[in-house]
PDB file with SEQRES, HELIX, SHEET and CRYST1 records, atoms N, CA, C and O in Angstrom:
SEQRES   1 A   82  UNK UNK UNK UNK UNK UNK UNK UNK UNK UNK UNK UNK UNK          
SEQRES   2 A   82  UNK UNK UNK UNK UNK UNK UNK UNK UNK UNK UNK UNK UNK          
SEQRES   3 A   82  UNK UNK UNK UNK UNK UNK UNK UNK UNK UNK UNK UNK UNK          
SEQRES   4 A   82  UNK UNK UNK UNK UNK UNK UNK UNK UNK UNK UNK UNK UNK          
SEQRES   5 A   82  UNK UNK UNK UNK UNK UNK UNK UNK UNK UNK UNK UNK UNK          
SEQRES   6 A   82  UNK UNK UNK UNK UNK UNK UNK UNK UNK UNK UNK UNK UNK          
SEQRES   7 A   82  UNK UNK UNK UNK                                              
SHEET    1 AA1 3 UNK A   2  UNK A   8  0                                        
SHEET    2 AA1 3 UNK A  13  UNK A  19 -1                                        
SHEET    3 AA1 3 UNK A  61  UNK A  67 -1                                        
SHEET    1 AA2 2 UNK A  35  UNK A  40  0                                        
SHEET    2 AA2 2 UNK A  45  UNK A  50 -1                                        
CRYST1    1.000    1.000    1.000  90.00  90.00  90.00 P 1           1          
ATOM      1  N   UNK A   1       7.272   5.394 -62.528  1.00  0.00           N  
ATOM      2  CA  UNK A   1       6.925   5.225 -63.926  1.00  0.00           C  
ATOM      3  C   UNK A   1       7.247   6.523 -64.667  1.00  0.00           C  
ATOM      4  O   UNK A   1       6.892   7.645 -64.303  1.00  0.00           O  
ATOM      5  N   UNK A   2       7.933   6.240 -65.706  1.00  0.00           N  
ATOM      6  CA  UNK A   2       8.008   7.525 -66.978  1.00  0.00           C  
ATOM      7  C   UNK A   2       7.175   7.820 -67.495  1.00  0.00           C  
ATOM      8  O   UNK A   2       6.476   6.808 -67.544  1.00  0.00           O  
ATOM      9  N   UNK A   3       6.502   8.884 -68.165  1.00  0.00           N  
ATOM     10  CA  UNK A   3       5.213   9.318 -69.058  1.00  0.00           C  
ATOM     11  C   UNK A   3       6.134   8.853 -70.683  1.00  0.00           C  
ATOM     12  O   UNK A   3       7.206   9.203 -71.177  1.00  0.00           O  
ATOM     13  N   UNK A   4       5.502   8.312 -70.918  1.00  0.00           N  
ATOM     14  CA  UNK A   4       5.984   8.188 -72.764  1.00  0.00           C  
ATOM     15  C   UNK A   4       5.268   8.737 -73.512  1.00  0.00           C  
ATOM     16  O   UNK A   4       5.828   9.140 -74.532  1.00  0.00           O  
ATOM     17  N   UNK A   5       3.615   9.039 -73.380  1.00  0.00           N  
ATOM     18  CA  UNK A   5       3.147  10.047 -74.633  1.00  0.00           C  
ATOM     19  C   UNK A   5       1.469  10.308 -73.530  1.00  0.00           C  
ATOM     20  O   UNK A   5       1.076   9.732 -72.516  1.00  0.00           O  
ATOM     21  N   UNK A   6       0.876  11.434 -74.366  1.00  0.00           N  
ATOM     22  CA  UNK A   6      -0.170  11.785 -73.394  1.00  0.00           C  
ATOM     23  C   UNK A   6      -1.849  12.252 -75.151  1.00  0.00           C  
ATOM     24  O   UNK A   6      -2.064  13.074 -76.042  1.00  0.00           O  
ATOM     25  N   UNK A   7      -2.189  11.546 -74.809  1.00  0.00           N  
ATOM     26  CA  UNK A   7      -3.093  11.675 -76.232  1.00  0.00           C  
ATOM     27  C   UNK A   7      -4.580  12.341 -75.501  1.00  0.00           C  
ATOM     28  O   UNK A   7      -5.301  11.838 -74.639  1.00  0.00           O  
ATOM     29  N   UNK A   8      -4.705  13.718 -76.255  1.00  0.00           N  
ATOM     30  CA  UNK A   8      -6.078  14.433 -75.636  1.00  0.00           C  
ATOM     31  C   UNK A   8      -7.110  13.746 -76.296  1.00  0.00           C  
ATOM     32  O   UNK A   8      -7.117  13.609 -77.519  1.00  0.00           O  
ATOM     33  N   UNK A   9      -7.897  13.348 -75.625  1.00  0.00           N  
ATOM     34  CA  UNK A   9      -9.791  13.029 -75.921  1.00  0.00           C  
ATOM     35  C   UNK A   9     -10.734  13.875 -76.072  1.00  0.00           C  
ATOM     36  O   UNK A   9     -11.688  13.829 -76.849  1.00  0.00           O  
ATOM     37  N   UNK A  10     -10.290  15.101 -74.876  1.00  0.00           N  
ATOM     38  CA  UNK A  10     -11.066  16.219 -75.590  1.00  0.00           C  
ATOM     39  C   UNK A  10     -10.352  17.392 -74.396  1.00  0.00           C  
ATOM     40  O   UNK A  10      -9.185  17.527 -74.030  1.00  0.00           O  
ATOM     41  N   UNK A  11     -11.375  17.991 -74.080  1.00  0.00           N  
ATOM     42  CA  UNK A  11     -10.243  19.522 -73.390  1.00  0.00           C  
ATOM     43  C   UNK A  11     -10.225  18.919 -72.256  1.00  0.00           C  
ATOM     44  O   UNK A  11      -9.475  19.558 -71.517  1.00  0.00           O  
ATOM     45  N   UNK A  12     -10.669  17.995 -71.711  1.00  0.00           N  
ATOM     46  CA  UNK A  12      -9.778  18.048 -70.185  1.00  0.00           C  
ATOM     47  C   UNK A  12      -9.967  16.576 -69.883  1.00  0.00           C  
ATOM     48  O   UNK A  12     -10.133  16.258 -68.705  1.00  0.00           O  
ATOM     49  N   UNK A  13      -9.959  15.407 -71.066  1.00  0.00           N  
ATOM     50  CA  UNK A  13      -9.714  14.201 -70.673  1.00  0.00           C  
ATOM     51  C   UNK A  13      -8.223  13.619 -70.984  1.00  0.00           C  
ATOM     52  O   UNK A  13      -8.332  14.202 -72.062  1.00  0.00           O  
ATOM     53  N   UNK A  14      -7.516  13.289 -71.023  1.00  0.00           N  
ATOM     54  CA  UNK A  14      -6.004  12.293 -72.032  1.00  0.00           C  
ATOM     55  C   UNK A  14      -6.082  11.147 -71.164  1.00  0.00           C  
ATOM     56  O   UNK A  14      -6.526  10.954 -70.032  1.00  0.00           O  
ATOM     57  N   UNK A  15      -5.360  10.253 -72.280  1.00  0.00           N  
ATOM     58  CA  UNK A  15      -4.523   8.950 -72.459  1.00  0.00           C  
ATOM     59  C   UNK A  15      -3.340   9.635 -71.774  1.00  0.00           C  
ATOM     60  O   UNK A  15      -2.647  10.555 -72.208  1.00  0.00           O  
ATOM     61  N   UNK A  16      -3.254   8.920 -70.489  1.00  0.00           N  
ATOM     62  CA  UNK A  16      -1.327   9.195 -70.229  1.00  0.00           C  
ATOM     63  C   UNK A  16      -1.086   7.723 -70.459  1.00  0.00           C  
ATOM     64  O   UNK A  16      -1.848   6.781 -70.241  1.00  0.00           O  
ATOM     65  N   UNK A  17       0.180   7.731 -70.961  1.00  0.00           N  
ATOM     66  CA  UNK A  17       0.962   6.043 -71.255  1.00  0.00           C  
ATOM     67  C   UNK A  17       2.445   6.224 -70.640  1.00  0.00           C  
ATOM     68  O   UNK A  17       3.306   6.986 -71.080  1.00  0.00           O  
ATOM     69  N   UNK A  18       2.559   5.374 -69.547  1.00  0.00           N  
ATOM     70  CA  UNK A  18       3.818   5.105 -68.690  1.00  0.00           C  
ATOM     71  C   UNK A  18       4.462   4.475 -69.078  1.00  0.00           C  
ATOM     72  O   UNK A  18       4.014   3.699 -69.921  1.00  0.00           O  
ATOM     73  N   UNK A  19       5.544   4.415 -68.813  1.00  0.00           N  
ATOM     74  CA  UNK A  19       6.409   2.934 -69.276  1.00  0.00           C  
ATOM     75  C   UNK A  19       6.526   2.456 -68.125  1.00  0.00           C  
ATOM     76  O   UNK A  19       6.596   3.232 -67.172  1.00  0.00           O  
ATOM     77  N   UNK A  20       6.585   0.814 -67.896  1.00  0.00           N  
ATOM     78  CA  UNK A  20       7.107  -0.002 -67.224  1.00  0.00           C  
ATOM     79  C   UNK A  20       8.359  -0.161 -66.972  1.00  0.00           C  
ATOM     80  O   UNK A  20       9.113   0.015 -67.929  1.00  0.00           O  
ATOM     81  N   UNK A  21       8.953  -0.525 -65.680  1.00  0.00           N  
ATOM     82  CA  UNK A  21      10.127  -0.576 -65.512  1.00  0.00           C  
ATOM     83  C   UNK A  21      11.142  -1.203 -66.338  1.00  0.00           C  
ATOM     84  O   UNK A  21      12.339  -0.930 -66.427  1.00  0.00           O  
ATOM     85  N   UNK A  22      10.159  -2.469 -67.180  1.00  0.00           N  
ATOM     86  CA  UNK A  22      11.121  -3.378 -68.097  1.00  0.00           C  
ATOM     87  C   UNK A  22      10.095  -3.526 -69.284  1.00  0.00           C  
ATOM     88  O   UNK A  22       8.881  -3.685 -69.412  1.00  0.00           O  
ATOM     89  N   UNK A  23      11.377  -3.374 -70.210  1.00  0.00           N  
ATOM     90  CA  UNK A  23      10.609  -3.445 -71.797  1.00  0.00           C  
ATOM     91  C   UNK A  23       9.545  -4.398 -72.211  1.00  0.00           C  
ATOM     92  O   UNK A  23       8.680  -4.166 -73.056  1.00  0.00           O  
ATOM     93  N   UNK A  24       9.781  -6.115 -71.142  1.00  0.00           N  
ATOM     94  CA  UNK A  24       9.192  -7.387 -71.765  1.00  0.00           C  
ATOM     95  C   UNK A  24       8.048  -7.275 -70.687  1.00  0.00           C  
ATOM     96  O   UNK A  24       6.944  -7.776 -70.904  1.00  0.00           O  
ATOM     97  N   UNK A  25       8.343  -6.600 -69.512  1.00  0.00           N  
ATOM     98  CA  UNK A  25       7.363  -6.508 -68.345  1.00  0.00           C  
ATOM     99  C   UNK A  25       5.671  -6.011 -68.858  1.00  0.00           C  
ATOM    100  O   UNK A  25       5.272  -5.231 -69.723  1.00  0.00           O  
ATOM    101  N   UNK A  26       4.896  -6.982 -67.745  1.00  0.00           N  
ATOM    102  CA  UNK A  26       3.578  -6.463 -67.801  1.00  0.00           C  
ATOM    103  C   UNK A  26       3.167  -5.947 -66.876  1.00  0.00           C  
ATOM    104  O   UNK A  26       3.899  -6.008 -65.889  1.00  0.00           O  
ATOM    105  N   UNK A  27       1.485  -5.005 -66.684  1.00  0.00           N  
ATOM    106  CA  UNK A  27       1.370  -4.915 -65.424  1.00  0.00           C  
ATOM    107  C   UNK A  27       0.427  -6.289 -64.620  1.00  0.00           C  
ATOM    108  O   UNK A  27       0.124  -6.401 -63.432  1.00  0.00           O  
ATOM    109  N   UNK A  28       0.101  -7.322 -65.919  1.00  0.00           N  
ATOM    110  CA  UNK A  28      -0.504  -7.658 -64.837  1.00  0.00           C  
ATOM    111  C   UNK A  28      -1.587  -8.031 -63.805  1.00  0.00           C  
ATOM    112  O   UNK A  28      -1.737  -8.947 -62.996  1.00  0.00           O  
ATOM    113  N   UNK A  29      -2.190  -7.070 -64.129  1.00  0.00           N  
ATOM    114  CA  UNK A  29      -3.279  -6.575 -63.793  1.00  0.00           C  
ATOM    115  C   UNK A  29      -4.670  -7.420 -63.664  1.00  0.00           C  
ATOM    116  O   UNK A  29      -5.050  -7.655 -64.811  1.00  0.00           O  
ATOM    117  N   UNK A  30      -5.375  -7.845 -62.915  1.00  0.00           N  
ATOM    118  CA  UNK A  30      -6.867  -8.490 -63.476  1.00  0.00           C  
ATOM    119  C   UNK A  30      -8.077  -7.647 -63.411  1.00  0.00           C  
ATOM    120  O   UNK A  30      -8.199  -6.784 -62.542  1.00  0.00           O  
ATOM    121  N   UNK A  31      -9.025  -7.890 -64.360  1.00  0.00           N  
ATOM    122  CA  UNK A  31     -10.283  -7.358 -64.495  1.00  0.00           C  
ATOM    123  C   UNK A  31     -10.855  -6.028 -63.351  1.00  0.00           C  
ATOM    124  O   UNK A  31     -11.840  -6.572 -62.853  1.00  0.00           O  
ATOM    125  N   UNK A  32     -10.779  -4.966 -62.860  1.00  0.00           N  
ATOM    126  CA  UNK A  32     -11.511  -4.390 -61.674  1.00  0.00           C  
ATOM    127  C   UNK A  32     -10.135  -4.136 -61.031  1.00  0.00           C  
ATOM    128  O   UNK A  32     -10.276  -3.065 -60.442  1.00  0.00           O  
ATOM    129  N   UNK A  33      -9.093  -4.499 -60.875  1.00  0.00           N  
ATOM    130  CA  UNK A  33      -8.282  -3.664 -60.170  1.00  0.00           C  
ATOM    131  C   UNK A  33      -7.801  -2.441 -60.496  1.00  0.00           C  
ATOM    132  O   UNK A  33      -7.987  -1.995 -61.628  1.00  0.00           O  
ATOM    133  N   UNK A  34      -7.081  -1.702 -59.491  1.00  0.00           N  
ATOM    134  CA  UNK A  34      -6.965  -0.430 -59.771  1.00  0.00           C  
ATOM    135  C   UNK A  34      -5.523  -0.059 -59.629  1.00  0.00           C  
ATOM    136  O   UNK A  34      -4.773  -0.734 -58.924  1.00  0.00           O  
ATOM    137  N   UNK A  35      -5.115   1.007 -60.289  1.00  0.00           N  
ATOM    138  CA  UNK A  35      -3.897   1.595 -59.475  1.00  0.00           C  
ATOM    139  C   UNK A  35      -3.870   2.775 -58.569  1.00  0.00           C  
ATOM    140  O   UNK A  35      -4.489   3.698 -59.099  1.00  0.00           O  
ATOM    141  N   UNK A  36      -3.331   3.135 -57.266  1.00  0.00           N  
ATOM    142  CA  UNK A  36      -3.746   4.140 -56.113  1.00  0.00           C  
ATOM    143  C   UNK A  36      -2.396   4.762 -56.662  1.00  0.00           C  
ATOM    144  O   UNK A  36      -1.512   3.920 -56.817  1.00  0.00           O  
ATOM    145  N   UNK A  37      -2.130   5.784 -56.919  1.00  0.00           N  
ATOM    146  CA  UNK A  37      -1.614   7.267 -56.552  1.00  0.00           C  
ATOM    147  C   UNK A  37      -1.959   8.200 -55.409  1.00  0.00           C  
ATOM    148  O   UNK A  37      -3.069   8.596 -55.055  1.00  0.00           O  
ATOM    149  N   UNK A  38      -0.759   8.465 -54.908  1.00  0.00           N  
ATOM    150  CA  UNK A  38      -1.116   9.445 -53.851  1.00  0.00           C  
ATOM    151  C   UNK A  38      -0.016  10.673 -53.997  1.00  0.00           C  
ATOM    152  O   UNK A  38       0.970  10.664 -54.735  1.00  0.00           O  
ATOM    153  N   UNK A  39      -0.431  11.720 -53.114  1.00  0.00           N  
ATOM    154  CA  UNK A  39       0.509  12.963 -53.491  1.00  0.00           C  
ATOM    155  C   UNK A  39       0.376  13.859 -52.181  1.00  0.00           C  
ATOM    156  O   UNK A  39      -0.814  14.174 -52.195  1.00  0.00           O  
ATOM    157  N   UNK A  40       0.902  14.383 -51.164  1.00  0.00           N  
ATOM    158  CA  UNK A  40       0.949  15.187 -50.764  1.00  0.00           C  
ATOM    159  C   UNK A  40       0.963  16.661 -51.001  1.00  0.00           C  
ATOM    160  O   UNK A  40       2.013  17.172 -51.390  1.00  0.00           O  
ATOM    161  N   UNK A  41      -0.008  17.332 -50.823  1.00  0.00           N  
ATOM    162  CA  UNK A  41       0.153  19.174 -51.076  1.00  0.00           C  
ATOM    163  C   UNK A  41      -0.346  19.810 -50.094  1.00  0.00           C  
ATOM    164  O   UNK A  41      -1.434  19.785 -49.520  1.00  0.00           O  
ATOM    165  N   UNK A  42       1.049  20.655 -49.926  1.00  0.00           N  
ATOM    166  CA  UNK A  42       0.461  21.405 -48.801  1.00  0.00           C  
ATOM    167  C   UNK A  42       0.221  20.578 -47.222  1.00  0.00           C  
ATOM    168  O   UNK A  42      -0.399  20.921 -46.215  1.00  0.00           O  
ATOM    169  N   UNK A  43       0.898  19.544 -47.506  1.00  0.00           N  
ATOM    170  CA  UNK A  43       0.811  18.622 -46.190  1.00  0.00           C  
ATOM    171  C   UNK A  43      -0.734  18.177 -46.179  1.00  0.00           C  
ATOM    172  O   UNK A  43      -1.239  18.004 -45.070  1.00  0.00           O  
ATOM    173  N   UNK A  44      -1.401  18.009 -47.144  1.00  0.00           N  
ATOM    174  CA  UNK A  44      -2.326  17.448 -46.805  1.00  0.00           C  
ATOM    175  C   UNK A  44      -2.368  15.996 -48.669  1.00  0.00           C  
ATOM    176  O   UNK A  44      -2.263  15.979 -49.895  1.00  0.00           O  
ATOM    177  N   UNK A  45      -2.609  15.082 -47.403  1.00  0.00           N  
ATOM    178  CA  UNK A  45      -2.609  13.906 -48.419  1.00  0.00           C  
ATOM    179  C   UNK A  45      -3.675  13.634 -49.577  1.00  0.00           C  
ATOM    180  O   UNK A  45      -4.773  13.317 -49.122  1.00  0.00           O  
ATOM    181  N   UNK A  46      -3.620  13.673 -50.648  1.00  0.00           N  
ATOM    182  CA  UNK A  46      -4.693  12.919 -51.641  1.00  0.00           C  
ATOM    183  C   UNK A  46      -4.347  11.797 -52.342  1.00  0.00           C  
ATOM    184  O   UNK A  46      -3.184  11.435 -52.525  1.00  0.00           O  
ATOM    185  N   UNK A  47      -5.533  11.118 -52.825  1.00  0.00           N  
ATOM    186  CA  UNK A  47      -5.397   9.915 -53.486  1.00  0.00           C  
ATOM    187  C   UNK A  47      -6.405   9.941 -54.644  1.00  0.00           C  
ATOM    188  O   UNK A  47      -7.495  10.497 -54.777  1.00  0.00           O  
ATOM    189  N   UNK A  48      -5.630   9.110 -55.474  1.00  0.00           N  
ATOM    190  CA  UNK A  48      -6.576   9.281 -56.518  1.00  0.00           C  
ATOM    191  C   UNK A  48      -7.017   7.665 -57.061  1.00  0.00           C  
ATOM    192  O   UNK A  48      -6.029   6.988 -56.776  1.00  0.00           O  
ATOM    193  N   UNK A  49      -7.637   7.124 -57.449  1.00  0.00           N  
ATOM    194  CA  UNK A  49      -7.784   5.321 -58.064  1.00  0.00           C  
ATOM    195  C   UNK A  49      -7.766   5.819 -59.846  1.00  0.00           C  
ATOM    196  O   UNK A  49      -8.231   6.830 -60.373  1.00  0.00           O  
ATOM    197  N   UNK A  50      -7.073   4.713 -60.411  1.00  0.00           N  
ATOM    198  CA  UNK A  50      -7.213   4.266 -61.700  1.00  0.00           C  
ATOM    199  C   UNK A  50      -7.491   3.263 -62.207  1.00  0.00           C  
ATOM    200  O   UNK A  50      -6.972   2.268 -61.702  1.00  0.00           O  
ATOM    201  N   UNK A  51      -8.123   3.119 -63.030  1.00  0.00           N  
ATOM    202  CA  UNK A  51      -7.836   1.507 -63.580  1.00  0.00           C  
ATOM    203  C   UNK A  51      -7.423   1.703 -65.602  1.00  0.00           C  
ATOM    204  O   UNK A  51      -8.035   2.223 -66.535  1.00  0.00           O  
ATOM    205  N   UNK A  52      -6.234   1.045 -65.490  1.00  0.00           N  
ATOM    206  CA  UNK A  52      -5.796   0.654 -66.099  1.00  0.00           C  
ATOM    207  C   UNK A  52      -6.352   0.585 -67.842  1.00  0.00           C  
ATOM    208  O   UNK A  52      -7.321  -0.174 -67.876  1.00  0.00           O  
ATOM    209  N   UNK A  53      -6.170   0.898 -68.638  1.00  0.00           N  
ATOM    210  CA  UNK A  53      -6.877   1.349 -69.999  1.00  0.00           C  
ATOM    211  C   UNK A  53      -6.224  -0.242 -70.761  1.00  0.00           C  
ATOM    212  O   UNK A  53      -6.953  -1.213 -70.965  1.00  0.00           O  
ATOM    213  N   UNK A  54      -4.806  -0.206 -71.076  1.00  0.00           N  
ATOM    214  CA  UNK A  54      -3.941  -1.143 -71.478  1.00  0.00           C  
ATOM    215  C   UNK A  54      -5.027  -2.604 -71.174  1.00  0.00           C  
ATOM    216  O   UNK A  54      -6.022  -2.642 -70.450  1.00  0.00           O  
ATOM    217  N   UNK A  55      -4.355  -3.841 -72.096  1.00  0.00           N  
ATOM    218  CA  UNK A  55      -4.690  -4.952 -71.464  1.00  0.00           C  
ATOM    219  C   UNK A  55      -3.347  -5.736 -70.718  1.00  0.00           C  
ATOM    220  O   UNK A  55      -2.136  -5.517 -70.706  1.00  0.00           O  
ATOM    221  N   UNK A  56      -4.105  -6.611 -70.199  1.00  0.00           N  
ATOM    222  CA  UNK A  56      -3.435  -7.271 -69.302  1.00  0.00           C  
ATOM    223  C   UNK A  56      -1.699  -7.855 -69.931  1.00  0.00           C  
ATOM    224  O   UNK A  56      -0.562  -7.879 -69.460  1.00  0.00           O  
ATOM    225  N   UNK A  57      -2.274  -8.204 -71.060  1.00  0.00           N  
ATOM    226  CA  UNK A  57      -0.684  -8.987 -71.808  1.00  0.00           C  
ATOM    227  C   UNK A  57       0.146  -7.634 -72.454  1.00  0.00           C  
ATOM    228  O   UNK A  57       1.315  -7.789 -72.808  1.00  0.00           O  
ATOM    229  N   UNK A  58      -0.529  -6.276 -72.590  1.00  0.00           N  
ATOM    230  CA  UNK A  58       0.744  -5.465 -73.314  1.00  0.00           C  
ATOM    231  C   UNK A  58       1.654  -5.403 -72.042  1.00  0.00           C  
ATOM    232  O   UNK A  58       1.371  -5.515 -70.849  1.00  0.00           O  
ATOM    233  N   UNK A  59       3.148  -5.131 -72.857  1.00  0.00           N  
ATOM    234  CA  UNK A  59       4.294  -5.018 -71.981  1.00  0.00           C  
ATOM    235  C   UNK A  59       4.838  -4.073 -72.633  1.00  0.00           C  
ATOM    236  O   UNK A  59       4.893  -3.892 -73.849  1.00  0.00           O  
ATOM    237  N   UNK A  60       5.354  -3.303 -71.544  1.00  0.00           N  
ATOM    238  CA  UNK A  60       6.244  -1.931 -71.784  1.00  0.00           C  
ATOM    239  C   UNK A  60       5.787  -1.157 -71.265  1.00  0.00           C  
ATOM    240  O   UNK A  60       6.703  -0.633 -70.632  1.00  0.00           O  
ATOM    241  N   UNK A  61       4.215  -0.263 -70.905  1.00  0.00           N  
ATOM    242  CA  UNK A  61       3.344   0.409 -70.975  1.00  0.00           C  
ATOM    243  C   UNK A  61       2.290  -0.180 -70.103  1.00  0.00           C  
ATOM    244  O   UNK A  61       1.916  -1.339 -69.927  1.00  0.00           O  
ATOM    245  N   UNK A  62       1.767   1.462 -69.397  1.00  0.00           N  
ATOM    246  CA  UNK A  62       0.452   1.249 -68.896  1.00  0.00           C  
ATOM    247  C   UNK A  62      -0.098   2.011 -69.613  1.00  0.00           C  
ATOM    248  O   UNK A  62       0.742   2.756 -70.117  1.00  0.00           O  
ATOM    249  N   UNK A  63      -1.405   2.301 -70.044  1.00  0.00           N  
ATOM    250  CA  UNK A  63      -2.167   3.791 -70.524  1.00  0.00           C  
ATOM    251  C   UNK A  63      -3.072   3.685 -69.504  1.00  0.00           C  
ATOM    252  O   UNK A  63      -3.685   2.650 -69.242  1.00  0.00           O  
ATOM    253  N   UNK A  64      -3.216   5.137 -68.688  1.00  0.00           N  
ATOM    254  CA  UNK A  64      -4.395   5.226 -67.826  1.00  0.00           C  
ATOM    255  C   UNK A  64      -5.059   6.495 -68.582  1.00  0.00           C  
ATOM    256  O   UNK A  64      -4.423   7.243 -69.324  1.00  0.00           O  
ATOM    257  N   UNK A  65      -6.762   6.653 -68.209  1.00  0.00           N  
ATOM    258  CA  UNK A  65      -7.236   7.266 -68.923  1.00  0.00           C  
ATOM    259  C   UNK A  65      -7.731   8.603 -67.722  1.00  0.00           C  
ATOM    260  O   UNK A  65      -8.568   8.243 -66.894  1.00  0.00           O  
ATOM    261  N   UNK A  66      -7.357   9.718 -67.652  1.00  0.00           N  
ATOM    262  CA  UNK A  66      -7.135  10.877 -66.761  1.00  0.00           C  
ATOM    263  C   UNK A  66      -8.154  11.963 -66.987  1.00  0.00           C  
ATOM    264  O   UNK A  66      -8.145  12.435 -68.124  1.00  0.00           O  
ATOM    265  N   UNK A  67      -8.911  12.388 -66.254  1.00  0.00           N  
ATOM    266  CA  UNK A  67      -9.566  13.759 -66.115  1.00  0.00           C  
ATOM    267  C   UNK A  67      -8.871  14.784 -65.115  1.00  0.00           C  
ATOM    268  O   UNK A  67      -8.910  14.794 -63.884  1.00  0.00           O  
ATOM    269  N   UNK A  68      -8.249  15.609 -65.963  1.00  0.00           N  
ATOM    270  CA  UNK A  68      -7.589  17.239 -65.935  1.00  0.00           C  
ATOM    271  C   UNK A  68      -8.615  18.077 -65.125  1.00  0.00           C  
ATOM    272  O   UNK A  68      -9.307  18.370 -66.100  1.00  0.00           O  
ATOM    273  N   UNK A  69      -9.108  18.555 -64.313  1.00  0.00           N  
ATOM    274  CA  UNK A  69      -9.817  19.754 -63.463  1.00  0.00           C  
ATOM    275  C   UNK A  69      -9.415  21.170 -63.921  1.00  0.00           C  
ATOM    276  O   UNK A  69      -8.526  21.732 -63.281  1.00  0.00           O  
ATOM    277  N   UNK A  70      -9.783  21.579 -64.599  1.00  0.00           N  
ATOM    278  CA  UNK A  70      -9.050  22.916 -65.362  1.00  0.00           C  
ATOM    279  C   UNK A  70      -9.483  23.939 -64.302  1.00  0.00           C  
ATOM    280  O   UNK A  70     -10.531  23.796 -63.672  1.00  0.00           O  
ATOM    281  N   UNK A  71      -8.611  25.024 -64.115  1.00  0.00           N  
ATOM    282  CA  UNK A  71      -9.347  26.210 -62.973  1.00  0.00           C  
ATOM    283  C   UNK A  71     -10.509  26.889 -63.934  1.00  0.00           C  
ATOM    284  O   UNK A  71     -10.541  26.824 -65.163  1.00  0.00           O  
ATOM    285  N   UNK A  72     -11.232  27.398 -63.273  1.00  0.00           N  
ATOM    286  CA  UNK A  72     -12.459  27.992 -63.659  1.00  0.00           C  
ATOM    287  C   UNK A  72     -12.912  28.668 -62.559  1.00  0.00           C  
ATOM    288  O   UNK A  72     -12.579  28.494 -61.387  1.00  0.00           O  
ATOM    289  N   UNK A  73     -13.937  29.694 -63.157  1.00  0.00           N  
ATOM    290  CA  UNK A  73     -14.482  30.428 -62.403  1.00  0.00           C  
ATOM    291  C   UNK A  73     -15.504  29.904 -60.661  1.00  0.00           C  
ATOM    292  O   UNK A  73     -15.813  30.526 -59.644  1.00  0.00           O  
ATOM    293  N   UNK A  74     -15.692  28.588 -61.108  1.00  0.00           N  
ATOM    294  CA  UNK A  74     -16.003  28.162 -60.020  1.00  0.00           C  
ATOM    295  C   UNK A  74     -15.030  27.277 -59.017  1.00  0.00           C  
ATOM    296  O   UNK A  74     -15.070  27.358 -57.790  1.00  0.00           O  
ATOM    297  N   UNK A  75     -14.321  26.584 -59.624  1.00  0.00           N  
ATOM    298  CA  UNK A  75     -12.741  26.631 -59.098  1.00  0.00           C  
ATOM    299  C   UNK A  75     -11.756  26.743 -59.205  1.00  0.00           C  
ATOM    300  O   UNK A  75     -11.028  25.957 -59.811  1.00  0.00           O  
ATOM    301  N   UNK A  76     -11.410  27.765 -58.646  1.00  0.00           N  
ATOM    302  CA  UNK A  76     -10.143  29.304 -58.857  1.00  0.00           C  
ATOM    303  C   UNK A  76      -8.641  28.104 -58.894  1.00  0.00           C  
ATOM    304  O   UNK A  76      -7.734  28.232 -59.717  1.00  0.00           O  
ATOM    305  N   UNK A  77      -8.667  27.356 -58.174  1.00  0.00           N  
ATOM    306  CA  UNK A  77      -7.206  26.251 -58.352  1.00  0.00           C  
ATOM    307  C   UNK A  77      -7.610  25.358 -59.395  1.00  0.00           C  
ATOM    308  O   UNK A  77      -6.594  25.293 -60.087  1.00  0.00           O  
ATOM    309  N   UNK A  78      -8.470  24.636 -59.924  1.00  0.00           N  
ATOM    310  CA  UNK A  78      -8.717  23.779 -60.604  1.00  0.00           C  
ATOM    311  C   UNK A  78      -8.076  22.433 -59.778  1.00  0.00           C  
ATOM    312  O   UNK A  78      -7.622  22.414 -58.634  1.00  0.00           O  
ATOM    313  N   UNK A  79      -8.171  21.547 -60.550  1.00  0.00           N  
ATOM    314  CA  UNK A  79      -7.857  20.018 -59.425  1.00  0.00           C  
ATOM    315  C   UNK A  79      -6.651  20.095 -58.899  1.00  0.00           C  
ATOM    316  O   UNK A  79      -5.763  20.167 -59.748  1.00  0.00           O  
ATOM    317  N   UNK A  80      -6.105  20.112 -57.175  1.00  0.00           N  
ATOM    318  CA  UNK A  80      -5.092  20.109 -56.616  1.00  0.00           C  
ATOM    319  C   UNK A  80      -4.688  18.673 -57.450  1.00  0.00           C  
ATOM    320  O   UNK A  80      -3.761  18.821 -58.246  1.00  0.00           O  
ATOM    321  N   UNK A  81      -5.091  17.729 -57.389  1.00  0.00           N  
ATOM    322  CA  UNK A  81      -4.438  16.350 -57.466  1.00  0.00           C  
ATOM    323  C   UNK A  81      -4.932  16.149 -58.713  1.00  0.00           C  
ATOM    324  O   UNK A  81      -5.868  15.463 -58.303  1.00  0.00           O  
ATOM    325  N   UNK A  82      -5.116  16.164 -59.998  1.00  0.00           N  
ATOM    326  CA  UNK A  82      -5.815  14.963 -60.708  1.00  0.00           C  
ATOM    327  C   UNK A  82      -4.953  14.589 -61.707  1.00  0.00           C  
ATOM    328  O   UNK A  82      -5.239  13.649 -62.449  1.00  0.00           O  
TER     329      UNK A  82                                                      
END                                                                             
């Protein structure tokens, strides 16, 4: 998926909005499901769950709604994965 625009909520929440592979395409989606991302760092695996912001009938686009881990004094990396 492509990022098409990223809208802040406040300092460390955003709207990311993907595009779908096809312009007329949906995701789909029903009530409670999620989408899994995963990422390797450092050879060690994470995963993260989403669910889906968009409704079921827009096409083009997902918007998932994201919390950023900013580094801070209590954690010096801030979120490996988020």
């Amino acid at each position: 998926m492509t990022l098409i625009s990223k809208e802040e909520l406040a300092t460390n929440t955003f709207v990311y909005r993907f595009a779908l592979p096809e312009e007329h395409a949906s995701l789909g989606h029903f009530t409670c499901q999620y989408l899994k991302f995963e990422a390797t760092v450092d050879g060690q695996i994470f995963e993260r769950f989403y669910h889906p912001l968009s409704k079921v009938a827009d096409t083009g686009y997902v918007d998932l709604l994201i919390k950023v881990y900013l580094r801070n004094f209590e954690h010096q990396q801030g979120g490996i994965f988020t």
